[in-house]
Every structure is written in structure tokens, then in C-alpha cells.
C-alpha positions in Angstrom: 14.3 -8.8 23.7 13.6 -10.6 20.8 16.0 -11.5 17.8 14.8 -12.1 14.5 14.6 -15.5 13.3 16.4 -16.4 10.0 14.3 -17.5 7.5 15.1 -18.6 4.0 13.4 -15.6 1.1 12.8 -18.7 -0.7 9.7 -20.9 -0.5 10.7 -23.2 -2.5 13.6 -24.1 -5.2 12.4 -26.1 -8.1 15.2 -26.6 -10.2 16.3 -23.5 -11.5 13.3 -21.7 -10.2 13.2 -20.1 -6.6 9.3 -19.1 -5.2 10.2 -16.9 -2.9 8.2 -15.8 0.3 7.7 -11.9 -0.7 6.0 -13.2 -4.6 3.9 -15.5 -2.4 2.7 -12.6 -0.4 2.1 -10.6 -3.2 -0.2 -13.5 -4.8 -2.2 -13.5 -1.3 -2.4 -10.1 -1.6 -4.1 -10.6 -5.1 -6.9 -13.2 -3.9 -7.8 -11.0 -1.0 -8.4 -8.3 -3.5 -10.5 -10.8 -5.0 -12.0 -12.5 -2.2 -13.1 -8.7 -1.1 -14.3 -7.5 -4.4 -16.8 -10.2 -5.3 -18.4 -9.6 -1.6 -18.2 -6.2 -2.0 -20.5 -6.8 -5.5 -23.5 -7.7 -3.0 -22.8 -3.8 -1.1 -24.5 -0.6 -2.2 -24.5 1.3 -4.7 -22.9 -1.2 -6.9 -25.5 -4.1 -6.0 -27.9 -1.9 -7.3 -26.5 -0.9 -10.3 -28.5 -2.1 -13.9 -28.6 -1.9 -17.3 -24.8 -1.6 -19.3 -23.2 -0.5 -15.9 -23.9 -2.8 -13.5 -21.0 -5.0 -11.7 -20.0 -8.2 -12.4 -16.7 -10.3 -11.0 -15.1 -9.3 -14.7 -15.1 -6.0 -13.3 -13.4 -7.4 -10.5 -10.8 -9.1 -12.1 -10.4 -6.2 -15.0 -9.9 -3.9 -11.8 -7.0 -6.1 -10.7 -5.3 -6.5 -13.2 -5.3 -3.0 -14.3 -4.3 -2.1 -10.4 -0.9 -4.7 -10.4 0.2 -2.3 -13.8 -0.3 0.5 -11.9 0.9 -0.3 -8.5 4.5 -1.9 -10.5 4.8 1.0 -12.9 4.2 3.7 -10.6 5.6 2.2 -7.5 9.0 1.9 -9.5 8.7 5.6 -11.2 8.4 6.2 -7.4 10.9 5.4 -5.7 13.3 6.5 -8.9 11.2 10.2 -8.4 11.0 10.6 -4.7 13.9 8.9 -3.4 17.1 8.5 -6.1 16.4 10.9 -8.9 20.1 12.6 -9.0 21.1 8.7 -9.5 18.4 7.4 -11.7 18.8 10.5 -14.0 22.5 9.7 -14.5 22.1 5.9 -15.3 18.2 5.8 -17.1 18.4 2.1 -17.5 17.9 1.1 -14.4 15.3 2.5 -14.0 14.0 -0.8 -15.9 15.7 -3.2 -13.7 12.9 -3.6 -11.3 14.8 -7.1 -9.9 17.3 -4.6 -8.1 14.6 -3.9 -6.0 13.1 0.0 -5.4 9.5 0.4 -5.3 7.5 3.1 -3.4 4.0 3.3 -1.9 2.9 6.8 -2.7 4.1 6.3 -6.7 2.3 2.8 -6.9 -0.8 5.0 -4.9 -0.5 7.3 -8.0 -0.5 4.6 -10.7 -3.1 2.9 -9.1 -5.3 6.1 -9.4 -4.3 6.0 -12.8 -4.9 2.5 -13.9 -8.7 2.8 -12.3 -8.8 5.8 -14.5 -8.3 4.3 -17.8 -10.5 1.3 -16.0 -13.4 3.4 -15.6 -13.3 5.2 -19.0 -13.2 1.9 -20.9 -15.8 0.3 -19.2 -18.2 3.6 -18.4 -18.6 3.9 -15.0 -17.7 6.8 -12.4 -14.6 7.4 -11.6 -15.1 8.0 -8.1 -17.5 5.0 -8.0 -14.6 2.5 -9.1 -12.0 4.5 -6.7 -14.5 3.6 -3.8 -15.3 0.1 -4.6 -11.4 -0.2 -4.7 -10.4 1.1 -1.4 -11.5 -0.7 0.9 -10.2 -4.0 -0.9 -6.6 -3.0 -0.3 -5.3 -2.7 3.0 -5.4 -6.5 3.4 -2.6 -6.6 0.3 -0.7 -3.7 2.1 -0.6 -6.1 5.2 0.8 -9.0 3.1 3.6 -6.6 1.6 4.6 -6.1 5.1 4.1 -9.5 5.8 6.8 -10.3 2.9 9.2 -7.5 4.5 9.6 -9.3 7.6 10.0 -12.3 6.2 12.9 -10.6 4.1 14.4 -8.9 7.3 14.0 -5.6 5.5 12.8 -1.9 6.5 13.5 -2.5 10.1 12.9 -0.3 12.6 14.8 2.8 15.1 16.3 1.7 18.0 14.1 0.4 20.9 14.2 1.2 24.8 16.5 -1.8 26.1 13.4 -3.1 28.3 10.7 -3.1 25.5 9.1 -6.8 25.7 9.2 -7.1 21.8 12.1 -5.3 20.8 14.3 -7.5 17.9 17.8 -7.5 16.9 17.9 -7.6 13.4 21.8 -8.4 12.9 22.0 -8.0 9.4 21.3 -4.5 10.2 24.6 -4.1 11.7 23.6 -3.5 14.7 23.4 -6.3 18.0 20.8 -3.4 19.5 17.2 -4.3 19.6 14.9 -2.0 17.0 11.1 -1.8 16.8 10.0 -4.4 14.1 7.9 -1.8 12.3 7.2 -4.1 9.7 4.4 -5.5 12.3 3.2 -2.2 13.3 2.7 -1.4 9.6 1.3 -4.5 9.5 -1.1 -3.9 12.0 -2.1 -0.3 11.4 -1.5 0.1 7.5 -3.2 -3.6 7.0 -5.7 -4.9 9.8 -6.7 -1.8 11.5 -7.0 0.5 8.2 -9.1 -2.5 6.6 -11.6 -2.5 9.6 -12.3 1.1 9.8 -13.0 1.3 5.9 -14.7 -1.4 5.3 -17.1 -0.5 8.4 -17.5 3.3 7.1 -17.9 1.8 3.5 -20.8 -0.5 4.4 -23.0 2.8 5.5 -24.3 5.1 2.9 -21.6 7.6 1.4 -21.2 10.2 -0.9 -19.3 9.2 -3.9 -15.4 10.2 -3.7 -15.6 9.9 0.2 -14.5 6.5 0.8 -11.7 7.1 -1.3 -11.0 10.1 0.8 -11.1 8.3 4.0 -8.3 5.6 2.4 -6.5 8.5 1.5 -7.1 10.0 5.0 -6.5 6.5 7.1 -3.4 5.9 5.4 -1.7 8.7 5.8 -2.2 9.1 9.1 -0.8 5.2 10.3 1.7 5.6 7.9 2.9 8.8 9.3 2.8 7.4 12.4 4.6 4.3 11.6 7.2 6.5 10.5 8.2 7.3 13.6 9.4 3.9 14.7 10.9 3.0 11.4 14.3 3.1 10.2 14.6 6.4 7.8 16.4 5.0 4.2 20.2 5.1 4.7 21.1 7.4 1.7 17.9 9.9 2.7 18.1 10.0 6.4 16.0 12.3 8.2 15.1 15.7 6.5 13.4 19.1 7.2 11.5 19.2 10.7 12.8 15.6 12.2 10.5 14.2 9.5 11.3 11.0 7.0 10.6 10.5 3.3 7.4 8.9 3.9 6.5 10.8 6.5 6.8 13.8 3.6 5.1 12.1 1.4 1.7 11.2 3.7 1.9 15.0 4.4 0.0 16.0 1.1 -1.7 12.7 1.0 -4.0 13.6 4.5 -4.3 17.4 3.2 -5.8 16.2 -0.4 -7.7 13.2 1.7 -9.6 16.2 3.6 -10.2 18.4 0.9 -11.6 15.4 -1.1 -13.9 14.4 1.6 -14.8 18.1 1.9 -15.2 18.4 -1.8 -17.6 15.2 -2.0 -19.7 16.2 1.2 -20.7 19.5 0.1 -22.1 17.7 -3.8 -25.0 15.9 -4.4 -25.2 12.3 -4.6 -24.8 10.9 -8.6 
């Protein structure tokens, strides 16, 4: 049994301003994206793209910035949608007060998918195309949010067998019993192993919306089973069928994966 180690949110205290470890992780997460995009100029079919549509590390950058509105507009609308909307309705003005913390995966999935939208019809390029150069670029930046939640001692896991090797205590949980640390597994499954697989199946020839598809596909599926070792949100709890809010959420999100993947099989390549 392991117990988790103390450490300070912040980085580093300059004054009046605190770096803390959870913005550094998020600023990792940004030069991965980066990092991953420029190599992923050299892959097909955007290598071979000409003319006014070809790809260039502006695109890259546009993409990113673009996908950090999204992913902090929709992850906030979220979490105030899908997990407190009887409280956020009564008091609307919180909803701005991002600092209180609240954000939520499948709303800043939905913003991103609306950002690369309005990406894509400014510059003039596919949709789909832009949704697949993006998705293999982000499960690294999922794996250093979950880096920065077990930094934070947050979003700890269930209860653990006694006997399990790398069970923690968290005690701010309130609890001297040792949990999974589900931040790791997310860590490993949502981050490492999810950016393996899709960068692998990227690097092969594919028809366009299927990469996309299998992000959708991957996710859900680690996610969901993540779930299962991961403390359900105090307020929320578990619902219909022994299943979480996440788990819920990933439910639709593996259904519209397959039917996209179906969808894009079955056209002909653009």
C-alpha cells in the first residue's frame, strides 16, 4: 500500500504570482500538440497536399489555438450541462467563474469539434481532413491533464483490495483506505496507450473521417473502462445500470465512433 505524497499545486511563487503544476501540464500539453503536428505535416494525405490548401506549421498553430477555445468553452458549458445544470441554472454567473474549477471532457470534445469547424471553413480545407490530422495529436495532452490531476490529489479512485501492490491512500479523501490511483490508469490508457494505437492506424492509408472515428472509438472505450476504478462525483454518484456520469457519456461517444467509421468506409476516398 502506497500513500500519496503531498506535493505543493504550486511550481513556483513569484511574488504575487503562483505557477502552478496543473497550468504547467497544460502548457506541455500544448507543445506536444505542436511537437506532433509539425511531424504529422511530413504524413499523408496532407504532405501531399498543393496549391491554396496545402499544410503549413500556421495551420498548426491556427489549429491550436482554435482547439484551447474550444476545449475551455465547451469543457466549461460541460460540466455546467451534464453534471450541475439544476445549480448552474439557478445561479448563471458562475457559470463564468471558470477559477472555481468544473470542466468536462465530452463538452471540451464537442467544442473542439466545433472550433476545427470554423478552422476548416476559414481556411478551406475538409472537415474530416482537419478532424483527422487532429486526432492523433491529442491523447499525449489528455495524459498531461491526468498528469496535473495527480499532482493535485484530485479524481481519485474506488476503494482497492487491501493486498493490491499499488493501492494509495489519498487522506484528503477522507478516507485512511487505499483507492486505485485512476489518475495513472487514465493516464496510461486515455494518454500513452490511446496515442500508440492512433498514431500507428493513422500512419497507414485511411478513408477520410475514419481516424477521427477510431479517437472517438479508442476513447470511449478506455475511458469507460477507467470508469470503473474511479471515484464516481460525490453530488452524482452512481446512476441507472451501476454506470457513472462518464461512463454515460462514452456510451453515445463509441456508438457515433462506429457509425462514423461505418459511414466513411462505405464512401469513396476525396
Amino acid at each position: 500500500m502506497l500513500v500519496y505524497p503531498y506535493i505543493d499545486p504550486v511550481a513556483l511563487q513569484l511574488g504575487p504570482v503562483a505557477i502552478h503544476w496543473y497550468g504547467l501540464t497544460y502548457l506541455a500539453a500544448f507543445g506536444l500538440f505542436m511537437l506532433l503536428g509539425i511531424w504529422r505535416l511530413k504524413h499523408e494525405p496532407f504532405a501531399s497536399v498543393t496549391g491554396p490548401g496545402a499544410w503549413t506549421r500556421k495551420d498548426v498553430e491556427d489549429i491550436l489555438f482554435f482547439g484551447v477555445m474550444g476545449v475551455v468553452i465547451g469543457g466549461r458549458l460541460g460540466y455546467c450541462l451534464f453534471y450541475k445544470p439544476g445549480y448552474y441554472l439557478g445561479h448563471p454567473l458562475e457559470i463564468f467563474m471558470v477559477w472555481k474549477g468544473g470542466m468536462a471532457f465530452h463538452g471540451g470534445l464537442l467544442g473542439v469539434i466545433a472550433a476545427q469547424w470554423l478552422f476548416a471553413r476559414s481556411r478551406g480545407k475538409p472537415f474530416w481532413q482537419v478532424m483527422d490530422f487532429v486526432a492523433p495529436c491529442v491523447p499525449t495532452g489528455l495524459a498531461m491533464g491526468r498528469v496535473g490531476n495527480f499532482i493535485n490529489g484530485e479524481l481519485w479512485g474506488r476503494f482497492a483490495p487491501a493486498d493490491l501492490p499499488w493501492g494509495m491512500v489519498f487522506r484528503h479523501s477522507g478516507s485512511l483506505q487505499p483507492r486505485h490511483p485512476s489518475q495513472i490508469y487514465q493516464f496510461l490508457l486515455e494518454g500513452l496507450l490511446l496515442f500508440v494505437l492512433l498514431w500507428l492506424y493513422s500512419r497507414k492509408g485511411r478513408k477520410p473521417a475514419q481516424v477521427s472515428a477510431a479517437f472517438l472509438i479508442g476513447y470511449g472505450v478506455f475511458r469507460f473502462i477507467a470508469e470503473y476504478f474511479r471515484e464516481p462525483d460525490s453530488f452524482l454518484g452512481i446512476l441507472a445500470l451501476g454506470m457513472s456520469m462518464g461512463q454515460w457519456l462514452c456510451v453515445p461517444m463509441v456508438l457515433g465512433g462506429v457509425a462514423l467509421w461505418l459511414w466513411a468506409d462505405k464512401r469513396q476516398p476525396s
